[in-house]
LOFI-801886 format. One record per residue (C-alpha): x, y, z; residue in one letter; residue number from 0. Coordinates in Angstrom, 2 decimals, padded with zeros to 5 digits, m for minus. Example, Ala and Ser with C-alpha at 12.3 -4.5 7.8 and 13.67 -1.06 7.14 Angstrom:
+---------+---------+---------+-----+-----+
:      c1 :      c2 :      c3 : res :   n :
+---------+---------+---------+-----+-----+
:  012.30 : m004.50 :  007.80 :   a :   0 :
:  013.67 : m001.06 :  007.14 :   s :   1 :
+---------+---------+---------+-----+-----+
This chain:
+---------+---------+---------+-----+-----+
:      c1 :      c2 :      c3 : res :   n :
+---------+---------+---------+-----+-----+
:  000.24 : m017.24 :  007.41 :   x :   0 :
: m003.63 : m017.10 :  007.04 :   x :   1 :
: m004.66 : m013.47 :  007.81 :   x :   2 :
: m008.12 : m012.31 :  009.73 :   x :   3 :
: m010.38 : m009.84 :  009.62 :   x :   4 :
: m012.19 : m008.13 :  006.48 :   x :   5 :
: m011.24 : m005.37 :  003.81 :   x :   6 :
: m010.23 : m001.83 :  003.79 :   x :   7 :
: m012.87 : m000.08 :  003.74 :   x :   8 :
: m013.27 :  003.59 :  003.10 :   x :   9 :
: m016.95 :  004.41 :  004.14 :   x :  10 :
: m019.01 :  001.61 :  004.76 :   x :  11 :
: m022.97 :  001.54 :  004.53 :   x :  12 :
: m024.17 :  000.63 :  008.20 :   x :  13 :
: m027.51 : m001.53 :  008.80 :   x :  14 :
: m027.53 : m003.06 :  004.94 :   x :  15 :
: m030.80 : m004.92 :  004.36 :   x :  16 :
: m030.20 : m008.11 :  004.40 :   x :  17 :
: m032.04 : m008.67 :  001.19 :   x :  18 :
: m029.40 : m006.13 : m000.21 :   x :  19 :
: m026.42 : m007.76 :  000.92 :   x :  20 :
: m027.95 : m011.22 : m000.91 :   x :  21 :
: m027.89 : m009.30 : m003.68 :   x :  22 :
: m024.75 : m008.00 : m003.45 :   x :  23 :
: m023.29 : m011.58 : m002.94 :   x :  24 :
: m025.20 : m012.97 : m005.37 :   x :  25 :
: m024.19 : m010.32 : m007.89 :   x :  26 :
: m020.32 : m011.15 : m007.01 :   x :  27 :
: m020.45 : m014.78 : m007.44 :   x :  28 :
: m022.40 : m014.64 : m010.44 :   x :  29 :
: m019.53 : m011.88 : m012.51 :   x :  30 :
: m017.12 : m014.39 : m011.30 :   x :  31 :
: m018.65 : m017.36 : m012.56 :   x :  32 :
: m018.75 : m015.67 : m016.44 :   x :  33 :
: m015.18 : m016.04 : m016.14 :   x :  34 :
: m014.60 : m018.72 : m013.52 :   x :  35 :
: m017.21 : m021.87 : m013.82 :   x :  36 :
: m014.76 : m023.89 : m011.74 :   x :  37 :
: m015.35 : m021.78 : m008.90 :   x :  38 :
: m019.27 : m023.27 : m007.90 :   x :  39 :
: m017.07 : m025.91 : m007.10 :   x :  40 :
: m014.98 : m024.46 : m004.70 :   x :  41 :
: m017.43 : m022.53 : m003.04 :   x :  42 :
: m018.59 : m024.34 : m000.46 :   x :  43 :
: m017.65 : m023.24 :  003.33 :   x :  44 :
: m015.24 : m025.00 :  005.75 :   x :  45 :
: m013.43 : m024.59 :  008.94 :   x :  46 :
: m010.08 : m024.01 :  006.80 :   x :  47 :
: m011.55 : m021.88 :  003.99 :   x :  48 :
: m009.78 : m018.81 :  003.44 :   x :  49 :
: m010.98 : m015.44 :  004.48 :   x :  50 :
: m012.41 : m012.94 :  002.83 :   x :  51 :
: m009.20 : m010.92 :  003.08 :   x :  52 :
: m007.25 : m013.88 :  002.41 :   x :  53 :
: m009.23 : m013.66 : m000.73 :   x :  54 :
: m009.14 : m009.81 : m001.57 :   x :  55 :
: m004.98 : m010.07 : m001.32 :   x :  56 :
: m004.73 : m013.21 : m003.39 :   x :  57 :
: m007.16 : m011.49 : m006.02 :   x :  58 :
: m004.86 : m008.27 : m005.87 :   x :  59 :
: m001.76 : m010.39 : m006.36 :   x :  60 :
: m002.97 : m011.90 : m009.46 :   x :  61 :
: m003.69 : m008.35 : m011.32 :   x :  62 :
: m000.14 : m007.60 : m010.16 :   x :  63 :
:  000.44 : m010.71 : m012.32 :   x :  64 :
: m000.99 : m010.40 : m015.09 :   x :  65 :
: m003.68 : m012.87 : m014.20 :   x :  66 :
: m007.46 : m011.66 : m015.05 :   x :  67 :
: m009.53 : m014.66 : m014.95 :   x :  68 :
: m007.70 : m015.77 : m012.16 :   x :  69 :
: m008.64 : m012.55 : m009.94 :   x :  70 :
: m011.98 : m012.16 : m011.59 :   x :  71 :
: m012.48 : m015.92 : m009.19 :   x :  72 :
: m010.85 : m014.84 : m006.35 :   x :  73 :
: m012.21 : m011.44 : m005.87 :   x :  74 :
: m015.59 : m013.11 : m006.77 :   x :  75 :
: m015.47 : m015.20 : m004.18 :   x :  76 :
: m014.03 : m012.44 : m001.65 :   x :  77 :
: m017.20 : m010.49 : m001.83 :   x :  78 :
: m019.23 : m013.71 : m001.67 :   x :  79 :
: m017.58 : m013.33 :  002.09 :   x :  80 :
: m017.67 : m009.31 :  002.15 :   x :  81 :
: m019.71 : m008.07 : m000.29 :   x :  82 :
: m019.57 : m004.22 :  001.34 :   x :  83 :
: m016.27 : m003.33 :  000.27 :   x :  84 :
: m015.77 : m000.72 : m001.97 :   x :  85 :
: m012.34 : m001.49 : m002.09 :   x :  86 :
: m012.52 : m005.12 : m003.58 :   x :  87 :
: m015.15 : m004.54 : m006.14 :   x :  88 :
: m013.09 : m001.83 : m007.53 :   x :  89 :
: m010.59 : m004.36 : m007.93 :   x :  90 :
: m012.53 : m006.64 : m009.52 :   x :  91 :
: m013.43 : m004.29 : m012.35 :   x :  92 :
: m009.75 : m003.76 : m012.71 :   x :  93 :
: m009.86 : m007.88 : m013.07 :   x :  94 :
: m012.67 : m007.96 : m015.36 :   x :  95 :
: m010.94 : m005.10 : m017.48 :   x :  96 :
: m008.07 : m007.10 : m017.49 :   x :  97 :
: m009.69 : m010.11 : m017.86 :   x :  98 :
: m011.31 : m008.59 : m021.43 :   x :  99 :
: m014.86 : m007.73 : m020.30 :   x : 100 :
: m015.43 : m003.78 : m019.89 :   x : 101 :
: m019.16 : m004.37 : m019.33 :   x : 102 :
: m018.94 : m006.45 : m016.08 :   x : 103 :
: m016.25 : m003.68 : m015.42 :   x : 104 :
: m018.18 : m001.41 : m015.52 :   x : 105 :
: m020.84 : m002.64 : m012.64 :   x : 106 :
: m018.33 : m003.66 : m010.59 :   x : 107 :
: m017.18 :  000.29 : m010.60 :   x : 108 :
: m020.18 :  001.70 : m010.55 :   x : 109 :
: m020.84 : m000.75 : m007.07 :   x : 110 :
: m017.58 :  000.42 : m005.52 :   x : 111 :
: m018.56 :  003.85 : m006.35 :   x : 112 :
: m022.48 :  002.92 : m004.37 :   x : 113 :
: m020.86 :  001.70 : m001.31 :   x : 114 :
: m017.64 :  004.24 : m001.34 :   x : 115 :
: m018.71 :  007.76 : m002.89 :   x : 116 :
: m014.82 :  009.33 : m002.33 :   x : 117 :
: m013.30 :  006.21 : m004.91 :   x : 118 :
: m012.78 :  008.51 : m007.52 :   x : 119 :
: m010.83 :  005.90 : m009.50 :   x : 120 :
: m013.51 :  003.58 : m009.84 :   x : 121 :
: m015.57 :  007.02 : m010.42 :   x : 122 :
: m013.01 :  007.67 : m013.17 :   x : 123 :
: m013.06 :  004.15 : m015.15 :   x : 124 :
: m016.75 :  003.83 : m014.86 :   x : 125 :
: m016.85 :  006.52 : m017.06 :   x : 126 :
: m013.95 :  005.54 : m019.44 :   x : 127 :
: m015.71 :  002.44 : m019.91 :   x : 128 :
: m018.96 :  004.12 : m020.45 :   x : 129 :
: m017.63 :  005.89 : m023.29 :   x : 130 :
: m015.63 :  003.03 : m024.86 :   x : 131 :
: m012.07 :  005.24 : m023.68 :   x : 132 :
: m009.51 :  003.81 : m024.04 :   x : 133 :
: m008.65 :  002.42 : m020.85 :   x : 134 :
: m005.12 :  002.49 : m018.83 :   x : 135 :
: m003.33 : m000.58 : m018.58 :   x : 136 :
: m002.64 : m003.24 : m015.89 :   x : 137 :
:  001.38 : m004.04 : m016.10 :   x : 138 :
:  002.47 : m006.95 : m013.80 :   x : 139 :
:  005.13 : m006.54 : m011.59 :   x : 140 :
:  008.70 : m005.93 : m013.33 :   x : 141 :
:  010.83 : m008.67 : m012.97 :   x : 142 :
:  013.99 : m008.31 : m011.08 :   x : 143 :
:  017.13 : m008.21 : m013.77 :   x : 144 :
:  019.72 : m010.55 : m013.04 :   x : 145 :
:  019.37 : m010.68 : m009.73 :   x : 146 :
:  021.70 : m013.57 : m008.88 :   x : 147 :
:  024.23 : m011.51 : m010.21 :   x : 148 :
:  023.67 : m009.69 : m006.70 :   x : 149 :
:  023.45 : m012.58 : m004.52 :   x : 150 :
:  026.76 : m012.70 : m002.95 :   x : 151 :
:  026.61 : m008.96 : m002.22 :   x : 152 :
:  023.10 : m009.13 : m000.54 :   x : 153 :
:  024.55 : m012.23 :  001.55 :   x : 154 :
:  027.47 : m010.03 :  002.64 :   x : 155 :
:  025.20 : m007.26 :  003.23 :   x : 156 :
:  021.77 : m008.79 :  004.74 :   x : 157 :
:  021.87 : m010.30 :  008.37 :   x : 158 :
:  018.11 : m011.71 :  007.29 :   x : 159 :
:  018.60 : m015.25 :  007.12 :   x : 160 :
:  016.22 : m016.57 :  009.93 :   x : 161 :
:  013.38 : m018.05 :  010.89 :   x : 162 :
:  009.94 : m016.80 :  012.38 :   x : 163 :
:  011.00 : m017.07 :  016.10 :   x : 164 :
:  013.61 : m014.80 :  015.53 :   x : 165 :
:  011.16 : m012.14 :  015.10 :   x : 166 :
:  009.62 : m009.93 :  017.72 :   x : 167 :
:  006.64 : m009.45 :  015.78 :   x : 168 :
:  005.67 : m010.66 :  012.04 :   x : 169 :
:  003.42 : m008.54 :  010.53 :   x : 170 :
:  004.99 : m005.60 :  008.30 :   x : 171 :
:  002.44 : m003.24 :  005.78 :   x : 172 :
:  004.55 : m001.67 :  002.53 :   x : 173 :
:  002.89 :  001.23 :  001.43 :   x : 174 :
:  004.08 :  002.70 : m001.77 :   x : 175 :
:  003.34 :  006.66 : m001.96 :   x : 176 :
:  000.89 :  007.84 : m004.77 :   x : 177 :
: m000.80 :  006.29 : m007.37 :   x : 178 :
: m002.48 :  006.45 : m010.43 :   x : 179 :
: m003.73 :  010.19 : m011.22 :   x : 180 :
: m001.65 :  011.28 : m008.36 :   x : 181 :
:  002.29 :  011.03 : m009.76 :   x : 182 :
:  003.57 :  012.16 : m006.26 :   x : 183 :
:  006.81 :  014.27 : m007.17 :   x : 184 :
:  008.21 :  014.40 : m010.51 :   x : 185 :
:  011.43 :  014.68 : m011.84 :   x : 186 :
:  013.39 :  017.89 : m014.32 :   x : 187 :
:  012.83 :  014.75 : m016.99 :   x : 188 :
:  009.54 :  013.66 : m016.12 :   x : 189 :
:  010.58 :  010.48 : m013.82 :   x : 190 :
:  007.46 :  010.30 : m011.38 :   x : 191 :
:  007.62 :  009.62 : m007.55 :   x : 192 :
:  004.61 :  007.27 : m007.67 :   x : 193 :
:  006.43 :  004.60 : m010.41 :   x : 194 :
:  009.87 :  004.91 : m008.27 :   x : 195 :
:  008.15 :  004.39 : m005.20 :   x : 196 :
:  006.16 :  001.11 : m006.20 :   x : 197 :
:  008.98 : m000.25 : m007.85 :   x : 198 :
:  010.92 : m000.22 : m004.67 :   x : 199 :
:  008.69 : m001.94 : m002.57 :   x : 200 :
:  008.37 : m004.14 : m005.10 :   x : 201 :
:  012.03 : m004.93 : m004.33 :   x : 202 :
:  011.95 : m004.52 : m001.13 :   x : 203 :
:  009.19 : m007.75 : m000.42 :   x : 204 :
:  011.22 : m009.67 : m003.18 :   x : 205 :
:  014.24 : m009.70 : m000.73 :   x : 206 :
:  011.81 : m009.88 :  002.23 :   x : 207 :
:  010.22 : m012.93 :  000.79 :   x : 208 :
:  013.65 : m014.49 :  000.09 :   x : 209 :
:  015.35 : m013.39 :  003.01 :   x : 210 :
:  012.88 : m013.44 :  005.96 :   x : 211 :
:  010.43 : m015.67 :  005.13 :   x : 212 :
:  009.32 : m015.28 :  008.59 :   x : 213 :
:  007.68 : m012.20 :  007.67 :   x : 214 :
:  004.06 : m011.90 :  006.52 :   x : 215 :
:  003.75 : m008.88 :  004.20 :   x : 216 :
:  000.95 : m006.68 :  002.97 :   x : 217 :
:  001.18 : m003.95 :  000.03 :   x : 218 :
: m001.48 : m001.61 :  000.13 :   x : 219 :
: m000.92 : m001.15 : m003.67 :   x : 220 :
:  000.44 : m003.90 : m006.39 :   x : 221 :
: m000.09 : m001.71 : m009.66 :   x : 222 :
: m000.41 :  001.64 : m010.71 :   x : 223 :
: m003.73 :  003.13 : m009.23 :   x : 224 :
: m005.05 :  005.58 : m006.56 :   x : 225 :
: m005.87 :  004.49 : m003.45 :   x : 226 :
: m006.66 :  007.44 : m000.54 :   x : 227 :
: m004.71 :  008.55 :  002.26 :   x : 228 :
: m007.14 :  007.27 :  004.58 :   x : 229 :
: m007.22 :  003.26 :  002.54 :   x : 230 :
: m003.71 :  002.93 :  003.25 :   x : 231 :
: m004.15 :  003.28 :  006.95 :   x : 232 :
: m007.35 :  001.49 :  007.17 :   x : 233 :
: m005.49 : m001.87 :  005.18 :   x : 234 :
: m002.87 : m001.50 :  007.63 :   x : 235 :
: m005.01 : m001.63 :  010.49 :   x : 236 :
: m006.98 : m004.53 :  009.36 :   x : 237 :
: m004.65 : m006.35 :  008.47 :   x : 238 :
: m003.04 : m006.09 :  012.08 :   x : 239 :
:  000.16 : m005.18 :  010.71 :   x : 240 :
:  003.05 : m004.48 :  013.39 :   x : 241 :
:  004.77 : m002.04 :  011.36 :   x : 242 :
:  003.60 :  000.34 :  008.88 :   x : 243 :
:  006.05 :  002.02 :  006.50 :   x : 244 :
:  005.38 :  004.14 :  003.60 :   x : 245 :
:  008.16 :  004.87 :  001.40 :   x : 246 :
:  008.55 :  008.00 : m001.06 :   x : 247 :
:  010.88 :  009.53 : m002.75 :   x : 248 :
:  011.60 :  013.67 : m001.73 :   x : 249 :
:  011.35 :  016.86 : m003.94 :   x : 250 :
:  012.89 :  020.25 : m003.49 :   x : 251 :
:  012.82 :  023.75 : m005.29 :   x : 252 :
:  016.59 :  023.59 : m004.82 :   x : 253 :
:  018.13 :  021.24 : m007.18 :   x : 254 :
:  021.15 :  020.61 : m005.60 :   x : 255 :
:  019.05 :  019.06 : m002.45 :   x : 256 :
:  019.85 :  015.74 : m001.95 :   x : 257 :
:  020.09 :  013.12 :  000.75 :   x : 258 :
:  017.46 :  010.70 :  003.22 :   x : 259 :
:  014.90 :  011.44 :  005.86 :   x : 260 :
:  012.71 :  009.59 :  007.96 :   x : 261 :
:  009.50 :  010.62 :  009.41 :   x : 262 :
:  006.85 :  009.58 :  012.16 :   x : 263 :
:  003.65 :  011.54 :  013.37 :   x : 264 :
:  003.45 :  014.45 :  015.97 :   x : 265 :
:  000.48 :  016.73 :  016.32 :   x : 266 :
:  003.19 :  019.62 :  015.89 :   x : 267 :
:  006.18 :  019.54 :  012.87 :   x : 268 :
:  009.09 :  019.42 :  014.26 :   x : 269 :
:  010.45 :  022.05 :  012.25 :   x : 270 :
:  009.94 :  024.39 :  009.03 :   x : 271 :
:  011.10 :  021.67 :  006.51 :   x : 272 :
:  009.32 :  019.11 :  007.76 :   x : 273 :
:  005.83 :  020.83 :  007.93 :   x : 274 :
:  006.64 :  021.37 :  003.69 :   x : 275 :
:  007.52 :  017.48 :  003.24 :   x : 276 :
:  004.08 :  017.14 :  004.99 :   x : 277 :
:  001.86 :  019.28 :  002.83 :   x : 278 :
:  003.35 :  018.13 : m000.17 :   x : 279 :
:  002.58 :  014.34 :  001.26 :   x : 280 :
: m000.85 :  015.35 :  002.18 :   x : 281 :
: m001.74 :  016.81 : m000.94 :   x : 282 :
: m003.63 :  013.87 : m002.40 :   x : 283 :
: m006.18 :  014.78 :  000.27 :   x : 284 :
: m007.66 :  016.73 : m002.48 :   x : 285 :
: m008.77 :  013.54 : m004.38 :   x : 286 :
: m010.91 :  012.75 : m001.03 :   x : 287 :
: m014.35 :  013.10 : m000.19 :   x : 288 :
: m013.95 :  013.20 :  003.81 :   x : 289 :
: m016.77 :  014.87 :  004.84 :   x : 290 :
: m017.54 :  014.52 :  008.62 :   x : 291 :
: m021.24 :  013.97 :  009.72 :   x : 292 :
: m022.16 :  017.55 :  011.47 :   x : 293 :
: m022.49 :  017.11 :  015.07 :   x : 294 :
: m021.09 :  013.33 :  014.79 :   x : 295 :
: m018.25 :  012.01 :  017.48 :   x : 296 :
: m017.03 :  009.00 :  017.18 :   x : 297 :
: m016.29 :  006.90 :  020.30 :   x : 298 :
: m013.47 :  005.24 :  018.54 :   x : 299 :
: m011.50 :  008.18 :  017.42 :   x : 300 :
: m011.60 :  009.42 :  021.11 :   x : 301 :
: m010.57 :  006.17 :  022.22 :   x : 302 :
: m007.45 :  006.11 :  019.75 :   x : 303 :
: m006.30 :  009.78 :  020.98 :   x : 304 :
: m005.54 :  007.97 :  024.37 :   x : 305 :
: m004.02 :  005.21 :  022.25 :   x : 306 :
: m002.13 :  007.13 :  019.54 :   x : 307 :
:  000.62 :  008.65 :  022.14 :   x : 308 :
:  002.09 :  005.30 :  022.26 :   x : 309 :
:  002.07 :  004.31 :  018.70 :   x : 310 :
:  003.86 :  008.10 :  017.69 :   x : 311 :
:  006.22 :  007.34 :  020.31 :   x : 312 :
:  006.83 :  003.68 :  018.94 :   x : 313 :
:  007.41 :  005.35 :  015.58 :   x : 314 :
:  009.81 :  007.47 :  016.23 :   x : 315 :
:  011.96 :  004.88 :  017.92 :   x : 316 :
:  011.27 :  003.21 :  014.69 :   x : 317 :
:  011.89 :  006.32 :  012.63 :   x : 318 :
:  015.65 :  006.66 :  014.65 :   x : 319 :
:  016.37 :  002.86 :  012.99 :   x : 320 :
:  015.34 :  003.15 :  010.15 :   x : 321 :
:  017.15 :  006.45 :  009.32 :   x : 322 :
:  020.38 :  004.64 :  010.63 :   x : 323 :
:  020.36 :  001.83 :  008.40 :   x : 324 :
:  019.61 :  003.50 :  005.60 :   x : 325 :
:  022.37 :  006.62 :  005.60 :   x : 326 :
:  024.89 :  003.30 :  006.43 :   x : 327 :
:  023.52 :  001.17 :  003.65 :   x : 328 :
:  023.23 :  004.27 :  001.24 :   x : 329 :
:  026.17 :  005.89 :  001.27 :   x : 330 :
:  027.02 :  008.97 : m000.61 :   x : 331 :
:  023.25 :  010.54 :  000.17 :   x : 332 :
:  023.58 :  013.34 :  002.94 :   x : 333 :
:  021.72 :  012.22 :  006.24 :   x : 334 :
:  018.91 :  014.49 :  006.84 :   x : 335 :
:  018.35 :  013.00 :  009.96 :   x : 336 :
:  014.86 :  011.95 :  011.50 :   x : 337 :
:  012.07 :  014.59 :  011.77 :   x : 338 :
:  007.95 :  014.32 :  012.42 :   x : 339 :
:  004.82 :  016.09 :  011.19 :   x : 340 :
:  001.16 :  015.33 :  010.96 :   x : 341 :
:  001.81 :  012.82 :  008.04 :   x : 342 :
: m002.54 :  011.78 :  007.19 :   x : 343 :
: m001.29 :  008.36 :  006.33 :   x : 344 :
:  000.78 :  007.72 :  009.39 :   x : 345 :
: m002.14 :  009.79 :  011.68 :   x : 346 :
: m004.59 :  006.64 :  012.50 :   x : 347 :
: m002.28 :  003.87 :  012.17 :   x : 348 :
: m002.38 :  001.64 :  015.04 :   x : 349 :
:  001.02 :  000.88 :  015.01 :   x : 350 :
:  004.42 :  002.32 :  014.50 :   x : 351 :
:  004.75 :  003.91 :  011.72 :   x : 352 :
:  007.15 :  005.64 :  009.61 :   x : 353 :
:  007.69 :  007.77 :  006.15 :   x : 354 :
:  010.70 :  007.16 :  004.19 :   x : 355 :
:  011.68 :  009.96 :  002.00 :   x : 356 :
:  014.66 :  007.92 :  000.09 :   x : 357 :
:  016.63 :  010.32 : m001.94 :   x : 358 :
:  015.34 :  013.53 : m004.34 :   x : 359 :
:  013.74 :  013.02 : m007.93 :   x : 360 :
:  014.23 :  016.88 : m008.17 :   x : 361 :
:  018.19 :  016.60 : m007.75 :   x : 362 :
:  019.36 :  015.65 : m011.86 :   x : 363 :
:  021.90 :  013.70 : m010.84 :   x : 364 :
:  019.60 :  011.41 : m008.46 :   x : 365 :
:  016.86 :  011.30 : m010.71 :   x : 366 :
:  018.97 :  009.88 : m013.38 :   x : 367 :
:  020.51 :  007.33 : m010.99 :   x : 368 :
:  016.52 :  006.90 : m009.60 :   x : 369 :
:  015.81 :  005.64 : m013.26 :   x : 370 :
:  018.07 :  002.84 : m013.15 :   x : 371 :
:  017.32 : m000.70 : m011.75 :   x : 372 :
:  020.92 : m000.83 : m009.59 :   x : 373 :
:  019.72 :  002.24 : m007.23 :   x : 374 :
:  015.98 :  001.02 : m006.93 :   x : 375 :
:  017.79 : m002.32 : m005.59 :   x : 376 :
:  020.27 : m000.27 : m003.44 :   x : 377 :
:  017.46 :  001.52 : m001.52 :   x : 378 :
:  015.14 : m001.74 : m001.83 :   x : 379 :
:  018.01 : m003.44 :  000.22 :   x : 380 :
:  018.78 : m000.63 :  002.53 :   x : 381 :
:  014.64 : m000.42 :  003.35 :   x : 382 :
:  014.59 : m004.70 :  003.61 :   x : 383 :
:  017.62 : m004.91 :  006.25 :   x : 384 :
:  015.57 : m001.92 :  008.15 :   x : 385 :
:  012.97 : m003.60 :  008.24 :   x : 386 :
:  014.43 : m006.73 :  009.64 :   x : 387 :
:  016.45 : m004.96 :  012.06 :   x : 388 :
:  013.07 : m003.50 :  013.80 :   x : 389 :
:  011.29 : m006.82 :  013.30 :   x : 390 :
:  013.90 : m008.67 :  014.97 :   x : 391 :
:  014.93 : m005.86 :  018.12 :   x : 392 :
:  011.26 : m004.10 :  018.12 :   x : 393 :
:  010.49 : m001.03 :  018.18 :   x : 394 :
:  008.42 : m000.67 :  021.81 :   x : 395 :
:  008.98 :  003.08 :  023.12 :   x : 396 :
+---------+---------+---------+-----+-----+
């Protein structure tokens, strides 16, 4: 399904000269065409073109791959369309890195930087590549082991077979927590949150792909890299996504803590507990540059307070069915039950939206088990068939 609109964007430069954004488009065409000559002749516009987000995602899913030139030419072409966002031409130096040209890389992060000051990681690699660091690598997406092995079992256990009219609505954003320089929580052996997390949604649209091809999916992260609080929303919301949920994994300072909890937004925590998950969640605000303008209201964030009752409310409905298919689907994890907070990536969503805190890295036993491909598949499953259920019933308050 073709998707609309343009990138996240962070911060966005208002009133560009329009000699500036020639540049800017000129610039991105011409990186891409070091690496890409085929693409001057696919360049030329048409009613069924894709978008410029269309673009951006392919690009993205292509690093995930493994595939530099490729992205290098789709991202290129992307901010041919869009050449403002931050966001996509810090994804094309990850292309061009991958793609073997640090010096291309380099501009292309050093841009994304320009037009998005708080993108610390293209901040960060600019440098690296500056110096001729060694620079972190780009893995493609694991591959599923022996999954086959596992098809009778999903069968048994997914009611997902179905077509798009089955669906109440279509559009579903996976948001793995963390990221790059931010490992999230990490384990008594050193297993981090932010690798567990991606891994599972990983799984999870593998089986959503499969299962429910009626679905149109968006993860706000394919690889290992930060991306703010703030991104994660902002992707969600333009890609009109009818469901938003981020998943996690949960820490303690008891070890023997264990078990699964589901969260949704309130002003207010809704206890002790769950105003700690939230800090510890909203930690990687500190890697943010969100500086409002003194004396500055925005029309549209007073708008969405009038707006954002409904979606909280949504969300916890949402939150309630989630947290009941997973305790059924997961069983032997203590059900913690569903609880809410001031969550910053659930705050501006315009849609339900929900935080999955799937088992504890901090409990021994769990992390070991959280290692292991057959439990990353367990909860990938028990997330998938959650999903489904809400896409199918709704989740309206």
């Amino acid at each position: 399904m073709a998707r609309s609109g343009c990138f996240p964007v962070v911060r966005r430069r208002r009133n560009m000269g329009v000699s500036r954004r020639k540049a800017l488009k000129d610039l991105a065409l011409g990186l891409a065409l070091a690496c890409w000559p085929g693409l001057a002749r696919a360049t030329g516009a048409g009613s069924g073109d894709p978008s410029a987000m269309d673009l951006a995602m392919q690009g993205q899913l292509l690093l995930a791959q493994g595939r530099g030139t490729e992205a290098v030419a789709a991202l290129g072409k992307a901010l041919s369309l869009e050449p403002e966002s931050g966001w996509a031409w810090g994804l094309l130096g990850r292309a061009h890195i991958l793609a073997g040209d640090p010096d291309q890389a380099r501009t292309c992060f050093l841009m994304a930087v320009s037009l998005d000051p708080s993108d610390t990681y293209s901040q960060m690699m600019a440098e690296q590549v500056g110096r001729g660091s060694a620079l972190p690598g780009l893995p493609g997406q694991d591959q599923l082991e022996d999954l086959e092995q596992q098809a009778q079992a999903e069968r048994e256990r997914f009611a997902m077979q179905g077509h798009a009219q089955d669906f109440v609505f279509r559009r579903v954003a996976l948001d793995p927590g963390h990221g790059g320089f931010d490992p999230g929580a990490i384990g008594p052996t050193g297993l981090k949150e932010k690798d567990v997390a991606l891994d599972i949604v990983r799984r999870t649209a593998s089986l959503l792909e499969r299962h429910a091809p009626g679905l149109d999916l968006l993860l706000t992260r394919h690889e290992d890299f930060f991306l703010p609080l703030s991104a994660r929303t902002a992707a969600a919301n333009q890609f009109g996504a009818d469901l938003f949920v981020s998943l996690h994994v949960n820490a303690a300072t008891r070890a023997g803590a264990n078990g699964v909890e589901t969260y949704f937004c309130s002003e207010q925590a809704s206890s002790a507990g769950a105003e700690r998950v939230a800090r510890s969640e909203n930690r990687a605000l500190q890697y943010e540059d969100v500086q409002a303008s003194p004396g500055l209201v925005s029309i549209e964030d007073i708008l969405f307070r009038f707006e954002r009752t409904r979606y909280w409310r949504a969300g916890a409905g949402a939150a309630a069915m989630a947290q009941a298919r997973l305790v059924e689907l997961l069983p032997g994890l203590e059900n913690r039950g569903v609880h809410s907070a001031n969550f910053v990536v659930l705050r501006k969503a315009r849609m339900p939206a929900v935080l999955l805190e799937t088992g504890f890295i901090s409990h021994p036993r769990e992390e070991a088990r959280l290692r292991g491909t057959a439990r990353r598949q367990e909860i990938a499953g028990a997330v998938a068939q959650a999903v489904v259920d809400m896409a199918r019933q709704g989740v309206e308050p």
